[in-house]
C-alpha positions as CSV (number, residue, x, y, z in Angstrom):
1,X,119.0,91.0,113.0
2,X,117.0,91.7,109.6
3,X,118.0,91.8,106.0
4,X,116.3,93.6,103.1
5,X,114.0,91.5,100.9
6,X,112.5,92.2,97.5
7,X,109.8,94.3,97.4
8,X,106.0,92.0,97.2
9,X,102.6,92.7,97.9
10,X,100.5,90.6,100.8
11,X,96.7,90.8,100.2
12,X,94.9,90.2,103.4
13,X,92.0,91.6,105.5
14,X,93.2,93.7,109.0
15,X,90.6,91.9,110.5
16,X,87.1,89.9,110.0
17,X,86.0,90.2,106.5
18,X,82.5,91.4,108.6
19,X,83.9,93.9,110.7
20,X,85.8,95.3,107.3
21,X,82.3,95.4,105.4
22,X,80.9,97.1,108.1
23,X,83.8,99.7,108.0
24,X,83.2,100.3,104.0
25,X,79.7,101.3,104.6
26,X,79.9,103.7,107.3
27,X,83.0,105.3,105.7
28,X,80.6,105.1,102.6
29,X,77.7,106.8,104.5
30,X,80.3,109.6,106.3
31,X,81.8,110.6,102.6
32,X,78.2,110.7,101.6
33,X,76.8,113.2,104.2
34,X,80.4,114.7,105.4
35,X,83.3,114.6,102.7
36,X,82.1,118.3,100.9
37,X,82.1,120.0,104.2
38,X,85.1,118.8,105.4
39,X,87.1,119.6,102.1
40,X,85.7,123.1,102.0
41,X,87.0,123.3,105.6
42,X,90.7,122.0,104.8
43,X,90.7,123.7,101.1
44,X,89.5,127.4,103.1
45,X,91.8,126.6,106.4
46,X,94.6,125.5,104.5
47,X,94.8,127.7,101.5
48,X,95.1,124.4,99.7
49,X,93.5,123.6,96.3
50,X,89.8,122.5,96.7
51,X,90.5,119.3,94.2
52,X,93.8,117.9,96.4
53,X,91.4,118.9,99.4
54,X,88.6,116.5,98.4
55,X,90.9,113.6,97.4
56,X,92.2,114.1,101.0
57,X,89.3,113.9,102.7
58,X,87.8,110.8,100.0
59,X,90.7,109.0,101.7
60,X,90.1,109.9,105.6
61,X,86.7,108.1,105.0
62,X,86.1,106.6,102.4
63,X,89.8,104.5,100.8
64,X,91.5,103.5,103.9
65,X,89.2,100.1,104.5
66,X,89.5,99.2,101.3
67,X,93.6,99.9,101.1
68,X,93.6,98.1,104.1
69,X,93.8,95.0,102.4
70,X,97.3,96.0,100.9
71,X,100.2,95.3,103.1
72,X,103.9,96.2,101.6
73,X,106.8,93.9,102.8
74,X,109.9,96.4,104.2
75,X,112.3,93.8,105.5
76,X,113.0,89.9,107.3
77,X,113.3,90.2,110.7
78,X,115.3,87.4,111.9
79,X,114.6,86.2,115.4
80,X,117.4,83.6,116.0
81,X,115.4,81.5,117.2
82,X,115.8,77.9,116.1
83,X,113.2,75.6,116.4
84,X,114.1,71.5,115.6
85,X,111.8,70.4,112.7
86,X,111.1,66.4,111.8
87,X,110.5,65.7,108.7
88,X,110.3,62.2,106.9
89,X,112.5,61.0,103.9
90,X,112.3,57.8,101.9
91,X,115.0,55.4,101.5
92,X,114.2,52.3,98.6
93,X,115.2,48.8,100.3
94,X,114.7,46.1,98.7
95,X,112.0,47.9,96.4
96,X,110.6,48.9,100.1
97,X,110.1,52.0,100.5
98,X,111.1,52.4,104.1
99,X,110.5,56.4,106.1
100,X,114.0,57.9,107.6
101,X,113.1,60.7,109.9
102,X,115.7,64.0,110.1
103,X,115.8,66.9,112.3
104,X,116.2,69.7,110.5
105,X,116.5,73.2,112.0
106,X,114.4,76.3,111.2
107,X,115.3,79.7,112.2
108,X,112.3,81.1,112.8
109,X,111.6,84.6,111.1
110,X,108.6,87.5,110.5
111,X,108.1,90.0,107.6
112,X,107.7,93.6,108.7
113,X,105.2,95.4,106.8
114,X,103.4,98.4,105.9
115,X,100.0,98.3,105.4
116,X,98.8,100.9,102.6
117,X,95.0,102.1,104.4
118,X,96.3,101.6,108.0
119,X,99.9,102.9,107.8
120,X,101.3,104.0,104.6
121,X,98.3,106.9,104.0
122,X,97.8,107.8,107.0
123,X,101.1,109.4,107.3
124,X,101.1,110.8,104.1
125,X,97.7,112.4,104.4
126,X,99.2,113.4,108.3
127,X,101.8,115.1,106.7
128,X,99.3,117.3,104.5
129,X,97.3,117.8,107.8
130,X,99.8,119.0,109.2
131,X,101.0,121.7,106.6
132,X,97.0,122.7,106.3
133,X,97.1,123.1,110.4
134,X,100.8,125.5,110.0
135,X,99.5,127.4,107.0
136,X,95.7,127.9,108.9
137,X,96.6,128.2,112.4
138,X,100.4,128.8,112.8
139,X,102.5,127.2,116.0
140,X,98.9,126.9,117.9
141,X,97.3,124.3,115.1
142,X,100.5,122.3,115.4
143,X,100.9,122.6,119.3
144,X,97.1,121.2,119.7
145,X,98.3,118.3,117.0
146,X,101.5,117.5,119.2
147,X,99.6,117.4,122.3
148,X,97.2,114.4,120.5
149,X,100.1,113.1,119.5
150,X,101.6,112.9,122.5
151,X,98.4,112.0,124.5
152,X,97.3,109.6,122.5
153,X,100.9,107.6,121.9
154,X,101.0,107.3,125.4
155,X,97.4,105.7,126.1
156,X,97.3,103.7,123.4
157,X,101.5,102.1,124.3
158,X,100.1,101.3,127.6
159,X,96.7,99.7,126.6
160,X,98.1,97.9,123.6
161,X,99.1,94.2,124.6
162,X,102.1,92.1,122.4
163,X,100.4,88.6,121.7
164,X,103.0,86.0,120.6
165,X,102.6,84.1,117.1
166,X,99.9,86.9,116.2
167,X,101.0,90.5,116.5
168,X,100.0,93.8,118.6
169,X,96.3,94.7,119.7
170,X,95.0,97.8,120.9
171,X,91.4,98.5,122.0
172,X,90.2,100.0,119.0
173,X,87.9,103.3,120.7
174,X,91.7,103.9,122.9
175,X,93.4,106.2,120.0
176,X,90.1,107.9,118.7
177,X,88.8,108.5,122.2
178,X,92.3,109.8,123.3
179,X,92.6,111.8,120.2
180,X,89.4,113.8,120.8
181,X,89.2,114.4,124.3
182,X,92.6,115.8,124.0
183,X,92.1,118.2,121.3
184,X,88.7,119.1,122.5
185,X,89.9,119.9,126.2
186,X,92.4,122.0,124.4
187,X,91.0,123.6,121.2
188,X,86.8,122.4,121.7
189,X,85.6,121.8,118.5
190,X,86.1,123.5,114.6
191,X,88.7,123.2,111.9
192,X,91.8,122.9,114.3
193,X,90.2,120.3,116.5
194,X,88.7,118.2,113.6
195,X,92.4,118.4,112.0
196,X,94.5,117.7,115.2
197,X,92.1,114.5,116.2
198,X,93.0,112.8,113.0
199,X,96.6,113.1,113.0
200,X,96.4,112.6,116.7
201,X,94.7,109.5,116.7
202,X,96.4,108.0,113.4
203,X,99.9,108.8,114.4
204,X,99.5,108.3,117.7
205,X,97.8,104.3,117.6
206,X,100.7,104.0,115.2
207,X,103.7,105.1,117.4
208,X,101.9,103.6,120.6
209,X,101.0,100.5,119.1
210,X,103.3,99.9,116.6
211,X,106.2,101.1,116.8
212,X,107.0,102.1,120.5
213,X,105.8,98.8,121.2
214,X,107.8,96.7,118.3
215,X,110.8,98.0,119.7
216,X,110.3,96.6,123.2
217,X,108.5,93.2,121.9
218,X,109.9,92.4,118.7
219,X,111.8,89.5,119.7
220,X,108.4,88.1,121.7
221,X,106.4,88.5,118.9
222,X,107.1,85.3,116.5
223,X,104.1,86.4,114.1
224,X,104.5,85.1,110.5
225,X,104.0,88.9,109.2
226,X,104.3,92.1,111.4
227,X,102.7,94.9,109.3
228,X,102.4,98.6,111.0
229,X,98.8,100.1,110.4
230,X,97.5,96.5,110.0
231,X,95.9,93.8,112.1
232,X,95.1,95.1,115.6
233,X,95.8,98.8,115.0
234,X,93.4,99.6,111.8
235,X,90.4,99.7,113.7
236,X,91.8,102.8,115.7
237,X,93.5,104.2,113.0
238,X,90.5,104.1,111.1
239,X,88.2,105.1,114.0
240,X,90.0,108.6,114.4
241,X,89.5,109.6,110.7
242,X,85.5,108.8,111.7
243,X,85.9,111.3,114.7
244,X,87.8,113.3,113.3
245,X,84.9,114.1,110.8
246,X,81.9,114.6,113.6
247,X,84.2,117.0,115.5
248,X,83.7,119.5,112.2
249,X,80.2,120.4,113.3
């Protein structure tokens, strides 16, 4: 079961505040060296305007670590599980204040979320991938993207592990590495490829991980908060945009 909650913000890192530094800088060094190329490549493949080209790209490597922190709350998801909970009351006897202990039951419950770097942008910018890949390459650009899709859903639902009271991990090189092989066995390398690996491997660690694998686990998960594109799933999420920009050259 699940009811609809008002809309709030959680601010939290996907994962060690180290590991999420370390993500800032090398996005920070691939926009640097990478992000011009790249938006020359989707603004001339894609017929698209050169400015809403760079923005795009300024997100695949540079935004998403630092949107990561941003997780929007969709809904409750009630368990029904009911755990018993003690808690201690006071009663005044005599000017005593003596403790009287109650049992008072807790249904247990998570809040699913979207996180904004990991889950919310990512699909947007996929969706503007994808219309780039149809408008540069016809049927073939989108076929190469369904087949990373595809590929990569499928590696990344079977290596991604449910872990109770915490939420869904997934090796973080499993969607990236799927992603590319895929698209390079298919299409090698170039515009198409470079396109295909990113909404391969961001679509595909989130339908593996989170999705295809919420709706088998939900009810063994117990985490506090569930958020797709967050904790466990960034990292390849992330990854794939990195990939994504060396298969350009």
């Amino acid at each position: 079961m699940s009811e609809r909650v008002p809309g709030r913000i959680l601010v939290y890192p996907p994962g060690h505040p180290y590991l999420i530094t370390v993500y800032i800088l090398v996005a920070f060094i691939v926009a640097l060296f990478a992000s011009s190329a790249l938006a020359q490549i989707i603004a001339e493949f894609g017929g698209l305007n050169y400015l809403v080209a760079a923005y795009t790209v300024a997100y695949l490597v540079f935004l998403s670590p630092i949107l990561s922190f941003i997780n929007i709350v969709i809904t409750t998801i009630r368990s029904g599980y009911v755990e018993r909970v003690l808690e201690l009351e006071y009663a005044t006897i005599f000017g005593i204040p003596v403790p009287v202990p109650r049992i008072k039951l807790v249904e247990r419950r998570s809040l699913l979320a979207i996180n904004v770097g990991g889950g919310l942008a990512p699909i947007i910018v996929s969706l503007v991938v994808l219309a780039v890949l149809w408008n540069g390459a016809g049927p073939r650009g989108l076929g190469v993207a369904a087949a990373s899709i595809i590929v990569t859903s499928v590696a990344t639902y079977l290596t991604s592990r449910t872990i109770p009271g915490v939420g869904i991990a997934v090796p973080a090189l499993i969607p990236p590495l799927a992603s590319a092989t895929t698209v390079i066995l298919v299409a090698s390398t170039g515009p198409v490829a470079a396109l295909s690996a990113y909404v391969g491997g961001s679509l595909g660690a989130l339908i593996g991980a989170d999705i295809l694998r919420l709706m088998r686990d939900v009810d063994k998960l117990m985490a506090p908060v569930i958020s797709i594109g967050g904790a466990g799933v960034f990292d390849g999420v992330f990854l794939s945009g990195i990939i994504a920009a060396f298969l350009v050259y």
